[in-house]
DSSP file (Angstrom, degrees, kcal/mol; ACC not computed):
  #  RESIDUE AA STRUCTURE BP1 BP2  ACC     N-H-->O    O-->H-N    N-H-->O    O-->H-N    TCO  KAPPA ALPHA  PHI   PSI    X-CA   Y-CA   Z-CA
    1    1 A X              0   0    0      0, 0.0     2,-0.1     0, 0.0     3,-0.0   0.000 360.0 360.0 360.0 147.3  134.7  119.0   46.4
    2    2 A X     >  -     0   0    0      1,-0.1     4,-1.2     4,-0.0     3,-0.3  -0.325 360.0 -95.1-111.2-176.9  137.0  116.0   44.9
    3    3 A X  H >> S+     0   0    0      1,-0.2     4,-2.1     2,-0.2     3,-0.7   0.996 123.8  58.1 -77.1 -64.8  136.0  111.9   45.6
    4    4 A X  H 3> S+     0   0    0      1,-0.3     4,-1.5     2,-0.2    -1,-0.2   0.680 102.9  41.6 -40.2 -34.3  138.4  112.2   48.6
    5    5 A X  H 3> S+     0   0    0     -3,-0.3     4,-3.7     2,-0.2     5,-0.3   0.867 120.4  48.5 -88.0 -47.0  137.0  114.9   50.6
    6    6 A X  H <X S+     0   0    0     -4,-1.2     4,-2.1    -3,-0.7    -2,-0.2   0.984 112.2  50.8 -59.8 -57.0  133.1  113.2   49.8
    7    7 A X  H  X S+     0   0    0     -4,-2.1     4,-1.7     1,-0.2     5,-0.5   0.980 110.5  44.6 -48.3 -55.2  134.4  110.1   50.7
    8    8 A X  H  X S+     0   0    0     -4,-1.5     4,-1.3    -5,-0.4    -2,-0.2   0.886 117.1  46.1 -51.0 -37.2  136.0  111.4   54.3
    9    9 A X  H  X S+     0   0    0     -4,-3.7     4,-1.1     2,-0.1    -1,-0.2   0.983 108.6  60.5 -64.0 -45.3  132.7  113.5   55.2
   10   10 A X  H  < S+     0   0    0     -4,-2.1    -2,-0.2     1,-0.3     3,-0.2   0.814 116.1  34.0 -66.9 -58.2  130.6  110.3   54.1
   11   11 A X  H >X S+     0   0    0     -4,-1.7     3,-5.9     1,-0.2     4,-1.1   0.734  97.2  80.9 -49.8 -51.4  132.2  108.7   56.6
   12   12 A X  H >X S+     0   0    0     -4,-1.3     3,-3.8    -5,-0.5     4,-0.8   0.858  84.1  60.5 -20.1 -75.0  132.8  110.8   59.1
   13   13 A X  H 3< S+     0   0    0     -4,-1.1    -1,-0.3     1,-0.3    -2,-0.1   0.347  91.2  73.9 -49.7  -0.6  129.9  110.7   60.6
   14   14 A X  H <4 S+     0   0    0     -3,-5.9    -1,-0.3     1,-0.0    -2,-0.2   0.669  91.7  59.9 -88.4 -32.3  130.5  106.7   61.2
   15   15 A X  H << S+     0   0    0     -3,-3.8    -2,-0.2    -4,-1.1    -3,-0.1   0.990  79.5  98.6 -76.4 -56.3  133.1  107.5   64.0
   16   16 A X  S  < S-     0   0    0     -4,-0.8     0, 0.0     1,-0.1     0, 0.0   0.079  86.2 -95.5 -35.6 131.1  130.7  109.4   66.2
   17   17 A X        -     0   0    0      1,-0.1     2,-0.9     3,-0.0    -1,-0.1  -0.029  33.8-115.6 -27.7 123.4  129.1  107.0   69.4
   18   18 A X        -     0   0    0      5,-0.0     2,-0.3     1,-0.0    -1,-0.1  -0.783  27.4-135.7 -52.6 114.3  125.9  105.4   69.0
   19   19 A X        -     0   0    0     -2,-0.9     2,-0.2     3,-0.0     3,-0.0  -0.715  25.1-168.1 -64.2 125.4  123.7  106.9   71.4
   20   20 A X     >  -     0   0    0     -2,-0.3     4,-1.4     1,-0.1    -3,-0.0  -0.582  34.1-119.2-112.4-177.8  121.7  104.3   73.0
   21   21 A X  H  > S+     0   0    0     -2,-0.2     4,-2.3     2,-0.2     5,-0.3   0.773 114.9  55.0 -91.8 -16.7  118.7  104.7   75.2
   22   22 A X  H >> S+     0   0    0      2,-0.2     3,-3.1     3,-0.2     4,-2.1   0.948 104.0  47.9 -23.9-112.2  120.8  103.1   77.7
   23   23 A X  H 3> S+     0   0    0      1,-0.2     4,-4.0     2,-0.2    -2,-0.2   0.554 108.6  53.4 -15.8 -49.8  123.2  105.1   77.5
   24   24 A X  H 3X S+     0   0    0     -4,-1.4     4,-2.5     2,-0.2    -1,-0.2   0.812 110.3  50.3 -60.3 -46.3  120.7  108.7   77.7
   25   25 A X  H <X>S+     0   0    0     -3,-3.1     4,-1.7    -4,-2.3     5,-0.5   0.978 109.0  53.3 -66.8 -49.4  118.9  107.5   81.1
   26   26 A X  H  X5S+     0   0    0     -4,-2.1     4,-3.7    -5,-0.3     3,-0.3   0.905 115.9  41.3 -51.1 -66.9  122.5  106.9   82.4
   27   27 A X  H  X5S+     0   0    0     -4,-4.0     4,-0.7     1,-0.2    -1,-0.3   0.744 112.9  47.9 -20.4 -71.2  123.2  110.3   81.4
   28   28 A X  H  X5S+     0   0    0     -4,-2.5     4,-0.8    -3,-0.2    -1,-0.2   0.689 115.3  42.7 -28.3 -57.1  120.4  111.9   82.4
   29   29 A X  H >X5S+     0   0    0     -4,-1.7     4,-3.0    -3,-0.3     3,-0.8   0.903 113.3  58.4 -71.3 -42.4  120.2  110.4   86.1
   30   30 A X  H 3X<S+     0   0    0     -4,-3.7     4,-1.6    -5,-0.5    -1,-0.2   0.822 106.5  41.5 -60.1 -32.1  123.8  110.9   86.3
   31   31 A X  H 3X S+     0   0    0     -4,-0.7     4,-1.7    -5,-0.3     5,-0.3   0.786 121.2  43.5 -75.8 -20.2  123.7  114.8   85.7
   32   32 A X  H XX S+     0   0    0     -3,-0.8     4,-3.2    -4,-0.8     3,-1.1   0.955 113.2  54.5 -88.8 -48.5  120.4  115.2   88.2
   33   33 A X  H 3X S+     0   0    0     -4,-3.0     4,-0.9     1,-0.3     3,-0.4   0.910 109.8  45.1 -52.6 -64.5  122.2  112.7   90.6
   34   34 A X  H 3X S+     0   0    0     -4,-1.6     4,-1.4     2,-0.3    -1,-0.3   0.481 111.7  54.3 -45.5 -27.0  125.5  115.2   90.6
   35   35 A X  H <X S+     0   0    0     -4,-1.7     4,-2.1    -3,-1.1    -1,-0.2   0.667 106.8  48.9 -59.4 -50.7  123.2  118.3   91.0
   36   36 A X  H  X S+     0   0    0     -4,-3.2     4,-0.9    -3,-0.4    -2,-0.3   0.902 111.8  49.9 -61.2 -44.9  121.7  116.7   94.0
   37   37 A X  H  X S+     0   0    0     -4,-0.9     4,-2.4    -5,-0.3     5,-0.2   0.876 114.7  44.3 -56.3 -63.1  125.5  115.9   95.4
   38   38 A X  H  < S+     0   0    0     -4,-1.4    -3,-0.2     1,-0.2    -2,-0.2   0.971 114.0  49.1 -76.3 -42.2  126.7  119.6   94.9
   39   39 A X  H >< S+     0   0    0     -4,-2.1     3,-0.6    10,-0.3     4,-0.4   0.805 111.5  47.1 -23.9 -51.0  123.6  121.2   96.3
   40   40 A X  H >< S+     0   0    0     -4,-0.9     3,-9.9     1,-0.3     6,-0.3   0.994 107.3  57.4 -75.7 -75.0  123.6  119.2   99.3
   41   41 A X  T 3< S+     0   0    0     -4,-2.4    -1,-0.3     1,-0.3    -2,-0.2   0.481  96.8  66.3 -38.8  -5.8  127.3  119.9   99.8
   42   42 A X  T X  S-     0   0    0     -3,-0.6     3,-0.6     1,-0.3     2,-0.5   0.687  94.6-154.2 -94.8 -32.6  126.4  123.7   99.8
   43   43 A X  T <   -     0   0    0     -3,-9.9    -1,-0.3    -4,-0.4    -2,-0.0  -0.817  64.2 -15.5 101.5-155.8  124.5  123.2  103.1
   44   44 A X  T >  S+     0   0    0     -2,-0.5     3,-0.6     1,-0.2    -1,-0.2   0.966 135.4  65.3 -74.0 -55.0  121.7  125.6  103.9
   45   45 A X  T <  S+     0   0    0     -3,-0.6     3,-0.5     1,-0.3     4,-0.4   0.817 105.0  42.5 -40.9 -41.7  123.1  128.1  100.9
   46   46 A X  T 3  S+     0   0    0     -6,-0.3    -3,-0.3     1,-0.2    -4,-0.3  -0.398  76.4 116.4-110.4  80.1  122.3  125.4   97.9
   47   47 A X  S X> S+     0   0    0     -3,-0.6     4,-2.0    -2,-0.4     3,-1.7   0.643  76.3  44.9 -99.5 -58.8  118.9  124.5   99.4
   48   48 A X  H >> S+     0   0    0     -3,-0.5     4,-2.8     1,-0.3     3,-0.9   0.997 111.4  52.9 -57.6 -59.5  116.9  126.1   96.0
   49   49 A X  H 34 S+     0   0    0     -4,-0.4    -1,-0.3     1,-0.3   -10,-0.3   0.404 109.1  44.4 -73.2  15.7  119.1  124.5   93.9
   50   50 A X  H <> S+     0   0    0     -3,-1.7     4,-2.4   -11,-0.2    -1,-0.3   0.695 110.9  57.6-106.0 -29.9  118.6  121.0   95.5
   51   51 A X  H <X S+     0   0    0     -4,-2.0     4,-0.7    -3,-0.9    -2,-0.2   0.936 110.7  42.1 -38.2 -57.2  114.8  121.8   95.5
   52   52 A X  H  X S+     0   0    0     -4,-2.8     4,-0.8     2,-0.2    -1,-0.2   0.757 113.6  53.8 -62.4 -29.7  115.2  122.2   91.7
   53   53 A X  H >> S+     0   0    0     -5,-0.5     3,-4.7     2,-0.2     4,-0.5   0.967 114.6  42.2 -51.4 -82.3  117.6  119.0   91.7
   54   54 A X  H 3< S+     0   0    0     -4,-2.4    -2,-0.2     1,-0.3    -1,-0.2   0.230 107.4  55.9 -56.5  -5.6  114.8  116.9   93.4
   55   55 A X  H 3X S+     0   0    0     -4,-0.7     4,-1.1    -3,-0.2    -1,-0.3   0.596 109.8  56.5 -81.9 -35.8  111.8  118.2   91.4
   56   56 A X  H <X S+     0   0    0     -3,-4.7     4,-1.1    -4,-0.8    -2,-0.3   0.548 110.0  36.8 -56.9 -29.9  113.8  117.0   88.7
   57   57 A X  H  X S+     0   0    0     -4,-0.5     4,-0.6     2,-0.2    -1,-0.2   0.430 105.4  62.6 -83.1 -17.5  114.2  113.9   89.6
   58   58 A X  H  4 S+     0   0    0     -5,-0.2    -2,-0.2     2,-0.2    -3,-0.1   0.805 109.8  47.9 -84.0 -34.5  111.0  113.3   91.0
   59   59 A X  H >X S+     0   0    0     -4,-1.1     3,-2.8     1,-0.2     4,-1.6   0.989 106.9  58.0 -89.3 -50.7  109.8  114.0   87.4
   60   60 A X  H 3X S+     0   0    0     -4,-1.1     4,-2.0     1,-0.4    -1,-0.2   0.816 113.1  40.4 -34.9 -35.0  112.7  111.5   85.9
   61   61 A X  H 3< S+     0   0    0     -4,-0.6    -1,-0.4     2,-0.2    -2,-0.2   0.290 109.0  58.2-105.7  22.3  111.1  108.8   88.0
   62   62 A X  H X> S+     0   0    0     -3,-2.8     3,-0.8     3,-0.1     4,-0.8   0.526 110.4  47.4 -93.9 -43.8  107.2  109.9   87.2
   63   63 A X  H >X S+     0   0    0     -4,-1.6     4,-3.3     1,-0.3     3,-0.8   0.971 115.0  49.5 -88.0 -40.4  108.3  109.3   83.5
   64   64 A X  H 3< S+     0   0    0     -4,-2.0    -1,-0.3     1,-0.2    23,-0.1   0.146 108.8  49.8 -64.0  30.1  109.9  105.7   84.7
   65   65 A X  H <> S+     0   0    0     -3,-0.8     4,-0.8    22,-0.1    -1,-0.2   0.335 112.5  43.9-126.3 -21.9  107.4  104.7   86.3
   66   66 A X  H <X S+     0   0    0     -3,-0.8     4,-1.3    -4,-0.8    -2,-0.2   0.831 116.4  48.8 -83.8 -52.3  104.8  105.4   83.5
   67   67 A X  H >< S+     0   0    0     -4,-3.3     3,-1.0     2,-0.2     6,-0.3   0.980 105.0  54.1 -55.1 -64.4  106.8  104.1   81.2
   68   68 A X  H 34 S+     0   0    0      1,-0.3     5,-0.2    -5,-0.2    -1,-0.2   0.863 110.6  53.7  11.0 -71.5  107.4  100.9   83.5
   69   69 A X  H 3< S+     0   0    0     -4,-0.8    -1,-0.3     2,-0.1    -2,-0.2   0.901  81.1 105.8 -63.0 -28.6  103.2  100.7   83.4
   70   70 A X  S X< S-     0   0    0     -4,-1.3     3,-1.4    -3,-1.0    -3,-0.0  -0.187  76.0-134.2 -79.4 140.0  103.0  100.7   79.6
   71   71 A X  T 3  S+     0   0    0      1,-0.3    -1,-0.2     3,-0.0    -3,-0.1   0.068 104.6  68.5 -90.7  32.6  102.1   97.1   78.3
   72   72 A X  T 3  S+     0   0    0     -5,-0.2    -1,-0.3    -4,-0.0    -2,-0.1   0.351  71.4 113.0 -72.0 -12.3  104.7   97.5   75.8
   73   73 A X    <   -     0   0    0     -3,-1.4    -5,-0.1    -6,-0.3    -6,-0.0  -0.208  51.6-163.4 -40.0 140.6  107.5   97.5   78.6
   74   74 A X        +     0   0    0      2,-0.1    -1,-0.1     3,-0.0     3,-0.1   0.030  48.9 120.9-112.1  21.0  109.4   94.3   78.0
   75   75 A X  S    S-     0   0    0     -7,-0.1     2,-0.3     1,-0.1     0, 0.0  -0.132  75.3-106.0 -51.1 168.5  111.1   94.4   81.5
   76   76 A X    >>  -     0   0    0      1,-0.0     4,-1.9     0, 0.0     3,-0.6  -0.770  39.4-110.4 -68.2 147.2  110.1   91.0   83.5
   77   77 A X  H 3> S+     0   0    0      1,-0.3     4,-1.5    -2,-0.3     5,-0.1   0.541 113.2  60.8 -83.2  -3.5  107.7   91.9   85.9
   78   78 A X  H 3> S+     0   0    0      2,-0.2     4,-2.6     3,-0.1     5,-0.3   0.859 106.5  50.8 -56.7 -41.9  109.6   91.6   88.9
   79   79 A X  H <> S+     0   0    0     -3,-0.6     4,-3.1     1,-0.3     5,-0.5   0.988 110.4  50.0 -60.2 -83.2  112.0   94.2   87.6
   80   80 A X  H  X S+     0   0    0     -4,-1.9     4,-1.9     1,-0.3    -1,-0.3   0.795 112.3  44.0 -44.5 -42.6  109.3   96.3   86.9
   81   81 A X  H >X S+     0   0    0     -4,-1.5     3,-3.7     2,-0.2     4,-2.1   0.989 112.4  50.2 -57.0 -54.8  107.7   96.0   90.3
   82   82 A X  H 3X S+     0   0    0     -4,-2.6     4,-2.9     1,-0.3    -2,-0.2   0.881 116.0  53.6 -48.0 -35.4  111.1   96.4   92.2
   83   83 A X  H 3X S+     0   0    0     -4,-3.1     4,-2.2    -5,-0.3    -1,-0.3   0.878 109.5  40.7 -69.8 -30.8  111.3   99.6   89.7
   84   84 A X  H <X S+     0   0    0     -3,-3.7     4,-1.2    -4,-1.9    -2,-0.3   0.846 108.2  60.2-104.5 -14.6  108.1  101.2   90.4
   85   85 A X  H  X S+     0   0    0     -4,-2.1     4,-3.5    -5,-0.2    -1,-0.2   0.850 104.5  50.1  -8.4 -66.5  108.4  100.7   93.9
   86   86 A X  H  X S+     0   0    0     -4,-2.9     4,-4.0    -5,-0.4     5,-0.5   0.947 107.1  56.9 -55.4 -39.6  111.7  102.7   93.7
   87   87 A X  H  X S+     0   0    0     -4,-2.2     4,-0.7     1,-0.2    -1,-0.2   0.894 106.5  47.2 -72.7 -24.3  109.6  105.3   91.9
   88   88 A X  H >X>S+     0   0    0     -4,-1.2     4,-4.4     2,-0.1     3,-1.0   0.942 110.3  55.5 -67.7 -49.8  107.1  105.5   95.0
   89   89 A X  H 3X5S+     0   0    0     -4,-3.5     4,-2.0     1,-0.3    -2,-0.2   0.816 104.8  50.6 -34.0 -44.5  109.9  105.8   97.1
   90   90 A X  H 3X5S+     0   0    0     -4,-4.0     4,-1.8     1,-0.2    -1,-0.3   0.811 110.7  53.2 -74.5 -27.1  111.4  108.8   95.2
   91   91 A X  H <X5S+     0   0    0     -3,-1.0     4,-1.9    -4,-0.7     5,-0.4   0.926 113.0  34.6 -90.3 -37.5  108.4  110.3   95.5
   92   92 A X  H  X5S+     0   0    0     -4,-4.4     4,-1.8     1,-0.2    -2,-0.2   0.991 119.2  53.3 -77.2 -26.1  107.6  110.2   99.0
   93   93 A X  H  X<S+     0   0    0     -4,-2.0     4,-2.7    -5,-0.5    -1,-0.2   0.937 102.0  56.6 -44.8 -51.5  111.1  110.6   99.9
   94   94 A X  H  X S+     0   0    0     -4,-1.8     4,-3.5     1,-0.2     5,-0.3   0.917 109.9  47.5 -54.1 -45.0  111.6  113.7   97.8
   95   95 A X  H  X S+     0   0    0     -4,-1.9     4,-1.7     1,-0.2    -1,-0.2   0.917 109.2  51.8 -65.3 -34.7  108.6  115.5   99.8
   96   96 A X  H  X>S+     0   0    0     -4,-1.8     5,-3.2    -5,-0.4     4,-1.0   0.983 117.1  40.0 -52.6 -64.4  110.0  114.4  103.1
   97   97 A X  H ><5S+     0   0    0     -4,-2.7     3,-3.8     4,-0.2     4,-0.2   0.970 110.4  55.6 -33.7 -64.9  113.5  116.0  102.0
   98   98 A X  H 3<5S+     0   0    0     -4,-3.5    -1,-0.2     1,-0.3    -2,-0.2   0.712 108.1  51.9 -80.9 -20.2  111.9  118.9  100.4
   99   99 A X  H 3<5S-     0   0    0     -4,-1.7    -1,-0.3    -5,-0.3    -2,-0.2   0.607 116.0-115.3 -47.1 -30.5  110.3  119.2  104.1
  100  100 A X  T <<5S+     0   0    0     -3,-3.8    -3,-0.2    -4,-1.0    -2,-0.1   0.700  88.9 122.6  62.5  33.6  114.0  119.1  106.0
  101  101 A X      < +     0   0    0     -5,-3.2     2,-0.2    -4,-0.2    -4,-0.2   0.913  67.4   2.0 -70.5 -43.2  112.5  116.1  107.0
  102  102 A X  S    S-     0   0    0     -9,-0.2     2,-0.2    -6,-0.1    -2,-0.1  -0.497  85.1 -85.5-145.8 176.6  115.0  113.3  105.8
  103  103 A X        -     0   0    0     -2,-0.2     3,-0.3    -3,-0.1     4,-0.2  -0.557  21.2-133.3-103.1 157.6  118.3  113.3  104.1
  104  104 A X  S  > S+     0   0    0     -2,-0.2     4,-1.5     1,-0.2     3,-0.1   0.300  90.7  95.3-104.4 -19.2  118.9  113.4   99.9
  105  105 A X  H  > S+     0   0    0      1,-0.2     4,-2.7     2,-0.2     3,-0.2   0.907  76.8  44.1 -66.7 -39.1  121.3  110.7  100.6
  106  106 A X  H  4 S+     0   0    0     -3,-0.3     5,-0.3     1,-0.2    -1,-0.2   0.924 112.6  57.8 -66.8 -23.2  118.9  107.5   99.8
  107  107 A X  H  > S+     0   0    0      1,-0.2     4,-1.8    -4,-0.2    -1,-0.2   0.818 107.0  42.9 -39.5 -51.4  117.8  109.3   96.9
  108  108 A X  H  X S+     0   0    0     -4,-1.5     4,-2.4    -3,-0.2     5,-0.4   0.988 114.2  50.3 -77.7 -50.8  121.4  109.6   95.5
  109  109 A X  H >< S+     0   0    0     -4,-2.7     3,-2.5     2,-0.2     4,-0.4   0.495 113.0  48.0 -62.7-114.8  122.3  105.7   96.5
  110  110 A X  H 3> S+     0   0    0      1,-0.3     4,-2.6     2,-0.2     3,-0.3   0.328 114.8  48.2  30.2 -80.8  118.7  104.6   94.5
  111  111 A X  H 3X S+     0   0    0     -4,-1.8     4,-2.1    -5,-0.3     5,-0.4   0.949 114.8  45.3 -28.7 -71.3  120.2  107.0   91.6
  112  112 A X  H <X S+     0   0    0     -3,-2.5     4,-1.2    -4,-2.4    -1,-0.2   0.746 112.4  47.1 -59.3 -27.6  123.7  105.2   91.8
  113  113 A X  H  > S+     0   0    0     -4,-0.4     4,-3.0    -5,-0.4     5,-0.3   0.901 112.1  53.7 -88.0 -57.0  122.5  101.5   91.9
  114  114 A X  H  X S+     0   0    0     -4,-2.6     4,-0.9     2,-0.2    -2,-0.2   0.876 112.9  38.9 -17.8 -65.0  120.4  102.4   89.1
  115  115 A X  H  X S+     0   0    0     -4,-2.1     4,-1.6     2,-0.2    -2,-0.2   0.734 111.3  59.9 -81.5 -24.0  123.6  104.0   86.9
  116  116 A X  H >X S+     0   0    0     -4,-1.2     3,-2.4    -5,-0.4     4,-1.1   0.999 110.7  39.1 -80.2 -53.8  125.7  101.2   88.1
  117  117 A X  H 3< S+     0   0    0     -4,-3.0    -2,-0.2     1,-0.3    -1,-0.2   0.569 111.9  57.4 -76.2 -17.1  123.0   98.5   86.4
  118  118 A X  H 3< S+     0   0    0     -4,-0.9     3,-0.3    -5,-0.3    -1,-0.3   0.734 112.6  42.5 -81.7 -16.2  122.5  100.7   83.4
  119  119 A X  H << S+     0   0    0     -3,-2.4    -2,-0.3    -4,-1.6    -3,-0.1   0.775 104.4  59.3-106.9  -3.0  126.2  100.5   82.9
  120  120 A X  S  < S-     0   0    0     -4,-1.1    -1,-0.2     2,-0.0    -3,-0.1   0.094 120.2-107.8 -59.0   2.2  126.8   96.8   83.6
  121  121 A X        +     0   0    0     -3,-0.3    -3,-0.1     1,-0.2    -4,-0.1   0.418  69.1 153.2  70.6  -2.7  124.4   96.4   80.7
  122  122 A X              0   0    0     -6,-0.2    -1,-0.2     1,-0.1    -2,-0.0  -0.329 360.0 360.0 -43.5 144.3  121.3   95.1   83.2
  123  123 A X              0   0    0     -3,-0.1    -1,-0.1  -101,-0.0    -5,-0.1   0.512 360.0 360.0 -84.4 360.0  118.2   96.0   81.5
């Protein structure tokens, strides 16, 4: 391999995105959030697959909410309540849903307010 071709790999790998952790929840909520959307949108017919959404999400917000508790957290603690709040909320909501009790729709807004403040750069 000649200096040019070492130099151009060596590099390469500089153009690719920093992944931030940011960036990873955003993902993350954002795929579970969209899963929840197109289930719903199925009716009675995507019923499993919003059960499987919302189990999925209920566990995304078990592990923010744990995380949240851990005295390394550097949130402010208002944040952190307002946050683990939400994360009781998801949970009782989800069972209520997972009932045909309630609607999947506060679930998604929660989700959305959420993605919109992870991408405004709120911590």
């Amino acid at each position: 391999m000649n200096a040019l071709l070492k130099a151009k790999s060596a590099y390469s790998a500089a153009k690719t995105p920093t992944r931030t952790a940011k960036n990873f929840e955003y993902e993350v909520i954002a795929r579970i959030t969209r899963r929840m959307i197109m289930a719903t949108q199925k009716g009675r017919e995507g019923f499993n697959e919003l059960a499987t959404a919302l189990n999925d999400n209920r566990k995304l917000w078990s592990i923010f909410t744990v995380d949240i508790a851990s005295k390394g957290n550097p949130l402010p603690d208002d944040l952190k309540q307002n946050l683990f709040e939400l994360g009781e909320f998801t949970r009782q909501h989800t069972t209520k849903v997972l009932q045909r009790k309630a609607d999947v729709r506060p679930l998604v807004e929660i989700n959305t307010a959420i993605m919109r403040g992870l991408r405004s750069g709120a911590s």
